[in-house]
C-alpha positions as CSV (number, residue, x, y, z in Angstrom):
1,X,-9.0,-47.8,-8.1
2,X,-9.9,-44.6,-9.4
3,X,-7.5,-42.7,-6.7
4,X,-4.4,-45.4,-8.3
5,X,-6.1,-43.6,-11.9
6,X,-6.1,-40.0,-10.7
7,X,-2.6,-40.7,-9.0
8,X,-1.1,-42.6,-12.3
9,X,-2.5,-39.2,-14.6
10,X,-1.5,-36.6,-12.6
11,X,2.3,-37.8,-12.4
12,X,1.9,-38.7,-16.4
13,X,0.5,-35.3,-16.6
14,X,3.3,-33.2,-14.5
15,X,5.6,-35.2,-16.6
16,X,4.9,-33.7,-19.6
17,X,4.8,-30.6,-18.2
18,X,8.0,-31.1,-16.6
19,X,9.1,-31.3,-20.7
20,X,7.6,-28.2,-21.9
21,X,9.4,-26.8,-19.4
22,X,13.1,-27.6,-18.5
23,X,14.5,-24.6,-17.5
24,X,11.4,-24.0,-14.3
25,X,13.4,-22.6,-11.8
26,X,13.3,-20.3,-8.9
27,X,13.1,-16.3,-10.7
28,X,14.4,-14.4,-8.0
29,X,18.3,-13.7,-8.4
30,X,20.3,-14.3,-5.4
31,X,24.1,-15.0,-4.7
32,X,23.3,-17.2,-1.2
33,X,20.5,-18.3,0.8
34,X,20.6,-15.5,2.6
35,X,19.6,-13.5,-0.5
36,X,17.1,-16.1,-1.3
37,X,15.8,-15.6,1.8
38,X,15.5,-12.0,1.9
39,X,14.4,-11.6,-1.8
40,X,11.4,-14.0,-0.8
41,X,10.6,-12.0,1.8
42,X,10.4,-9.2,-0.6
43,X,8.3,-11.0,-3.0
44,X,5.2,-11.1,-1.0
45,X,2.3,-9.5,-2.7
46,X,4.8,-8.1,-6.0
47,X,6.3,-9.6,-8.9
48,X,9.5,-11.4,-9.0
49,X,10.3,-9.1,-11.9
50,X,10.2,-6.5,-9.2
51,X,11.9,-7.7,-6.6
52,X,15.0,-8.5,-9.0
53,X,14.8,-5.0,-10.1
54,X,15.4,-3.8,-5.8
55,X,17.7,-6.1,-4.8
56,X,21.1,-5.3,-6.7
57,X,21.3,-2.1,-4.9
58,X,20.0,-3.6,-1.5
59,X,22.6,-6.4,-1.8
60,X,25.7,-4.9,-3.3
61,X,25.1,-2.1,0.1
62,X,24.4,-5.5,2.7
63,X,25.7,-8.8,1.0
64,X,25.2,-10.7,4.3
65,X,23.2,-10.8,7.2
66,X,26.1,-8.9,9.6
67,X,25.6,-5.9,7.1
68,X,22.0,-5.8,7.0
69,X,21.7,-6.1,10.9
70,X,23.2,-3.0,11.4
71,X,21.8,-1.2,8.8
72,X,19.4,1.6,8.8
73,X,16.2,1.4,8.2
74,X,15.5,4.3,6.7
75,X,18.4,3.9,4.7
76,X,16.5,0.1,4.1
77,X,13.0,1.7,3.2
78,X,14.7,4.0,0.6
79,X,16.9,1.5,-1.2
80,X,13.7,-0.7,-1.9
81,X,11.0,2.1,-2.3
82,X,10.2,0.9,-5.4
83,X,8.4,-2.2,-4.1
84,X,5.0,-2.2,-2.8
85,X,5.1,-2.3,1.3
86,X,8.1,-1.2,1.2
87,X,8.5,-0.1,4.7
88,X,7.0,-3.3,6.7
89,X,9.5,-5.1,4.4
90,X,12.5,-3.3,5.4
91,X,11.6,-3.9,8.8
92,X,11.3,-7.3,8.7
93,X,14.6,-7.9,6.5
94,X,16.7,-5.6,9.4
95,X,14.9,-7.6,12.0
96,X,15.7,-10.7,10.4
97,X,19.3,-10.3,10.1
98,X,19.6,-9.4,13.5
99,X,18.6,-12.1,14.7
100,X,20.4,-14.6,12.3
101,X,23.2,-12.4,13.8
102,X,22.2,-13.0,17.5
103,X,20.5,-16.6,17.6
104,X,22.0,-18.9,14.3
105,X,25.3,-17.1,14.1
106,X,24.3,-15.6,11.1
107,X,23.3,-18.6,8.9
108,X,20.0,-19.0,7.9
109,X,18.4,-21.9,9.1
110,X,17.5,-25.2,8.2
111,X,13.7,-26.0,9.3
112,X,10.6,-24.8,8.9
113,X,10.0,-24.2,12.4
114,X,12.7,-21.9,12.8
115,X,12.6,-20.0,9.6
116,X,8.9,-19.2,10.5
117,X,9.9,-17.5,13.9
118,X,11.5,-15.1,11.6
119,X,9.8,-11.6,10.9
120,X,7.9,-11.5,7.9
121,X,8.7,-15.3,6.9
122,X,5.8,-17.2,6.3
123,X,5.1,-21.2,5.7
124,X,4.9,-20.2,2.0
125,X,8.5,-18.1,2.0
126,X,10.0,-21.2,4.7
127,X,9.2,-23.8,2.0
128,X,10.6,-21.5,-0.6
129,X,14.0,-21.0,0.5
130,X,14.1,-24.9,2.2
131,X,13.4,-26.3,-1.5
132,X,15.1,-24.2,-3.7
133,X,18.6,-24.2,-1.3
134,X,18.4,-27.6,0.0
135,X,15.7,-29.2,-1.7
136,X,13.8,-30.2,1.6
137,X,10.4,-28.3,1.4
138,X,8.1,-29.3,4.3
139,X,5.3,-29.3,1.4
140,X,4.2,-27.1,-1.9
141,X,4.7,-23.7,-2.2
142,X,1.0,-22.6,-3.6
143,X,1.2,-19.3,-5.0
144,X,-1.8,-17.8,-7.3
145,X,0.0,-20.0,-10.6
146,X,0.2,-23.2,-8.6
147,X,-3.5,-22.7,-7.6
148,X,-5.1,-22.3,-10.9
149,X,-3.6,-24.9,-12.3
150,X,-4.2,-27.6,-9.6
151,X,-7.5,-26.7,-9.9
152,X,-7.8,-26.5,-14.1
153,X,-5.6,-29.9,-14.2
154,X,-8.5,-31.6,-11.5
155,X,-5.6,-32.6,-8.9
156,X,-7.4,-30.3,-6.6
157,X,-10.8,-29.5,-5.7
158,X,-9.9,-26.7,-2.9
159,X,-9.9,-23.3,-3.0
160,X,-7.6,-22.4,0.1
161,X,-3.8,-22.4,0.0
162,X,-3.7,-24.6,2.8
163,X,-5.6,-27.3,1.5
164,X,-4.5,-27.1,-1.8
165,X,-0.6,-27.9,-0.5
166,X,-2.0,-30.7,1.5
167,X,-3.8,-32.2,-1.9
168,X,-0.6,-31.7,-4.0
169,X,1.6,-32.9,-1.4
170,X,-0.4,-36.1,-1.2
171,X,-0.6,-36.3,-4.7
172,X,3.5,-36.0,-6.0
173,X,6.2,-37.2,-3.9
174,X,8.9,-35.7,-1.9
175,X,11.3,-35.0,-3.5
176,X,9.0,-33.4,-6.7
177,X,7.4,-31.2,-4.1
178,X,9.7,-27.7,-5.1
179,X,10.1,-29.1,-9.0
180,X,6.4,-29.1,-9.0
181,X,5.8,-25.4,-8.3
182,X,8.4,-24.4,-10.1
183,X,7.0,-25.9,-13.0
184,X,3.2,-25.2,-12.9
185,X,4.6,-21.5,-12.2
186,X,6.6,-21.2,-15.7
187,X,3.2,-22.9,-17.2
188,X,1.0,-20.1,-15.4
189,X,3.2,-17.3,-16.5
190,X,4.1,-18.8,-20.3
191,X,0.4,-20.8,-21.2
192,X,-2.6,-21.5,-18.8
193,X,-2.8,-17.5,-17.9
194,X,-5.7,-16.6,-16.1
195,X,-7.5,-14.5,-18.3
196,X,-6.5,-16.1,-22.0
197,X,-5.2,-19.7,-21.4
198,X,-3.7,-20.8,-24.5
199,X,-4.8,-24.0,-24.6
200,X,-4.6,-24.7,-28.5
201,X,-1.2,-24.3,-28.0
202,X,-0.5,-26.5,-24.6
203,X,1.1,-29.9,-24.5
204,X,-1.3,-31.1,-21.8
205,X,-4.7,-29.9,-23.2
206,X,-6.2,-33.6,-24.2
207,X,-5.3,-34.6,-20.2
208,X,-6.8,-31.3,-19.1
209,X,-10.8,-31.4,-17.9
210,X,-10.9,-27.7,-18.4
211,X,-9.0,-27.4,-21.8
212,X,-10.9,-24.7,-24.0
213,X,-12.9,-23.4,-21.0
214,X,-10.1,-22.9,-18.7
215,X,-10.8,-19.2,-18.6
216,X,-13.7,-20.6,-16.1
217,X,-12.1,-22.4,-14.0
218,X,-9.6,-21.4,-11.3
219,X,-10.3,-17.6,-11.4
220,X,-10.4,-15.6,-8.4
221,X,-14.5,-14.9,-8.0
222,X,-15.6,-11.2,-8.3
223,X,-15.3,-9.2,-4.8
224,X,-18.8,-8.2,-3.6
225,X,-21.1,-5.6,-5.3
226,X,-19.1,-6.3,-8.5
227,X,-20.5,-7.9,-11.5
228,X,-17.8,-10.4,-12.8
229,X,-15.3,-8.8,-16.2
230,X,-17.3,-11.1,-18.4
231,X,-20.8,-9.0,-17.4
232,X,-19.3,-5.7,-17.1
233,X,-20.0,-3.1,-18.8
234,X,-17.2,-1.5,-21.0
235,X,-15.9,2.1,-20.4
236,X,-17.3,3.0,-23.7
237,X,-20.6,1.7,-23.8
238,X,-21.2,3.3,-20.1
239,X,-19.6,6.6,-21.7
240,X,-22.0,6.4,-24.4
241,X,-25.0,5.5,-21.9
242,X,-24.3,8.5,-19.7
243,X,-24.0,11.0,-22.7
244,X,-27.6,9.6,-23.8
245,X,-29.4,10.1,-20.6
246,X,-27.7,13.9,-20.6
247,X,-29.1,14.5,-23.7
248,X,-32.8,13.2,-22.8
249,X,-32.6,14.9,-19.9
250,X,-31.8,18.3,-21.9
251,X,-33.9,17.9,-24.2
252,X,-37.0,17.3,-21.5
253,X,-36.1,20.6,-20.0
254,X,-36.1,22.3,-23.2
255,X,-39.6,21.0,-23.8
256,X,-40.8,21.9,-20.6
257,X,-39.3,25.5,-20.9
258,X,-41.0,26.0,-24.3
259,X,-44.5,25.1,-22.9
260,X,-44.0,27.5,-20.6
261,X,-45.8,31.0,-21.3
262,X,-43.4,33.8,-21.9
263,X,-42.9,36.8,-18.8
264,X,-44.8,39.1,-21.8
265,X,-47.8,36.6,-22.5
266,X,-48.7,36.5,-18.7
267,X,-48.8,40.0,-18.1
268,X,-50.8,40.3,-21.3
269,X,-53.1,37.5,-19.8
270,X,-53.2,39.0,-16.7
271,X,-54.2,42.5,-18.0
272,X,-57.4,41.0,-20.5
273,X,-58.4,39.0,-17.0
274,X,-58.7,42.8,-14.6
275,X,-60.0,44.6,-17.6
276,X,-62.6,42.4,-17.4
């Protein structure tokens, strides 16, 4: 009974999200699936923003995979230098189109087990290009959006990619599997932000458990030896500490050097003591 409860909120939920939201679509410009395919590539670990700033130059040089194949790589690795890994990238996008080229007749394929055998292409990047071009994922792209607000909204309790797609998967059907991600994306990027949710202003706030204290919940936890942003000290007030401490610490040696005797007063001392 409760699971038909959690089951019946989350899809009433996800539809009013699906409202604010209309236009939730794949970002990252592309002309084919091809494109799609290489852009995604690209994505990994950098914004979309970025990615659509490299690829009109990358594309307009090698539209398809028979111009890509034969490209080279240094020639790759220049063209999208403005991208973070730029080089492993441009490996794997040349690698790729070869072998679209020698083994699918350069088309890109259709399942997730073949798109995986392809450099650089991930479950994550498969499920990407297999939803947004034919609307088939194999299950729910979970990107860092998607995580923390499955885990804000209560449809998951995981903290894994892995078993976060298996919870969302089981939780929406089918054929809402790419819509979904889509859509909790634009909410990440436009609302529930990680640092300053704006959760006065979201249309889902009296369905959310963690409405007004979202800014808890589905953070990435502080890497070890750091104190979280919420304990930290500011740059100031640790500017301000040092410059205290310097100053105690000069004006301790200028104590100690004025209870010092003077070179004149010791070798007056010194000359009373042998008169003596």
């Amino acid at each position: 009974m409760a699971r038909s409860k959690a089951l019946r909120q989350a899809t009433e939920t996800y539809a009013c999200l699906r409202k604010a939201h209309p236009d939730a679509h794949c970002e990252l410009d592309h002309e084919s699936v091809f494109q799609l395919l290489v852009a995604t590539v690209m994505s990994a670990q950098t914004t979309d923003v970025n990615v659509n700033k490299a690829t009109p130059a990358l594309f307009e040089r090698w539209p398809a995979p028979k111009h890509l194949a034969s490209a080279s790589r240094d020639d790759v690795e220049s063209t999208i230098s403005s991208i973070g890994m730029f080089r492993q990238k441009a490996k794997n996008i040349v690698r790729l189109s070869q072998l679209l080229m020698a083994g699918h007749g350069g088309s890109v394929p259709e399942t997730l087990e073949e798109l995986v055998a392809l450099p650089g292409v991930g479950r994550k990047t498969a499920n990407v290009v297999l939803g947004v071009a034919w609307n088939k994922p194999e299950g729910v792209v979970v990107d860092t959006h998607v995580q923390r607000i499955g885990q804000r909204l209560g449809w998951t309790k995981n903290t894994t990619p892995e078993k976060i797609e298996v919870d969302l998967a089981g939780t929406f059907p089918r054929e809402d599997w790419a819509m979904v991600s889509h859509t909790l994306i634009f909410h990440g990027r436009r609302v529930c932000t990680a640092r300053k949710p704006a959760c006065a202003a979201c249309t889902v706030s009296e369905a959310c458990p963690s409405a007004f204290k979202a800014e808890n919940v589905g953070r990435k936890p502080p890497k070890p030896g750091r104190t979280s942003d919420a304990n930290a000290p500011s740059k100031k007030a640790a500017s301000k500490k040092s410059a205290a401490k310097s100053k105690k610490a000069v004006a301790k040696s200028k104590k100690a050097v004025a209870k010092k005797p003077s070179p004149k007063r010791m070798r007056a001392k010194k000359a009373s003591g042998s008169s003596s």
